[in-house]
C-alpha positions as CSV (number, residue, x, y, z in Angstrom):
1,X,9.8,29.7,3.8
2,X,9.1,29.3,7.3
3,X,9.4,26.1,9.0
4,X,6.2,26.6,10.6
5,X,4.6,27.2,7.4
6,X,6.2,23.7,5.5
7,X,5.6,22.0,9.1
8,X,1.9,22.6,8.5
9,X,1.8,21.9,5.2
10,X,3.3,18.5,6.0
11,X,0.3,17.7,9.0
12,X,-2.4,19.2,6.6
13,X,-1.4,16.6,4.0
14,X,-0.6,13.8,6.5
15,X,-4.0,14.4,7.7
16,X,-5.9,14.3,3.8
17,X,-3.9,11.5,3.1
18,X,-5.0,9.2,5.9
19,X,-8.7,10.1,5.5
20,X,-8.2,8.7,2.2
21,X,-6.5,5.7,2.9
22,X,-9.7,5.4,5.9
23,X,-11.9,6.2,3.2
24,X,-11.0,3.5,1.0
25,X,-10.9,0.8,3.8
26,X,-14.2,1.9,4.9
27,X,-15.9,0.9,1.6
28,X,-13.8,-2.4,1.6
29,X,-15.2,-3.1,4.9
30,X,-18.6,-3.0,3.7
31,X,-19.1,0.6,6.2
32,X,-18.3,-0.7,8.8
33,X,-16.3,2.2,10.5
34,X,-14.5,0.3,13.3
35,X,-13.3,-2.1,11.4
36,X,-11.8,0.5,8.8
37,X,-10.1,2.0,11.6
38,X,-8.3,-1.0,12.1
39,X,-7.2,-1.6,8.8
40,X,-5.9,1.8,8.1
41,X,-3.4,1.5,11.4
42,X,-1.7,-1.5,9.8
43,X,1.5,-1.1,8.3
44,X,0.8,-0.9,4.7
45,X,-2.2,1.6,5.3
46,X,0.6,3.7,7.4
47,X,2.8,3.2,4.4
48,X,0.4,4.5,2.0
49,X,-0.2,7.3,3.8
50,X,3.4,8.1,3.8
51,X,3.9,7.9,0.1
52,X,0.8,9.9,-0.4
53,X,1.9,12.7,1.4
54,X,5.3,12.7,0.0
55,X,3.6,12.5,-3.1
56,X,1.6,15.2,-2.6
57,X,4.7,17.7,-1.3
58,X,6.8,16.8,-4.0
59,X,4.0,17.4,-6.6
60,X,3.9,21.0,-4.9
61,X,7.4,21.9,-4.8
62,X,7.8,20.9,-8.4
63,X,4.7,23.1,-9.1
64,X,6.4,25.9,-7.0
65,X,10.1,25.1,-8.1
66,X,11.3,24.5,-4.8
67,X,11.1,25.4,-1.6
């Protein structure tokens, strides 16, 4: 596969992944936007976001089998 192409893939679900994690501290900040972005920059949010993508690549390549 092109690098490109599992570059991409990577951002896209980087990018799903963190409105998730922003969607879940905006309803436990009562929806209140700014403070949600605040709490998804701390480090755990950041960590979450991490798993969840690599979560979500590995689920693919073992879908695929492999890269």
């Amino acid at each position: 596969m092109p690098s490109t192409f599992i570059l991409g893939n990577l951002l896209g679900r980087a990018l799903v992944s963190y409105a998730l994690i922003w969607l879940v501290c905006w309803l436990a900040s009562r929806l209140n936007w700014r403070i949600a972005f605040t709490r998804s920059g701390r480090w755990y949010s950041v960590l979450a976001v991490i798993v969840l993508t690599l979560l979500g690549m590995g689920a693919a390549v073992v879908r695929k089998g492999g890269l």
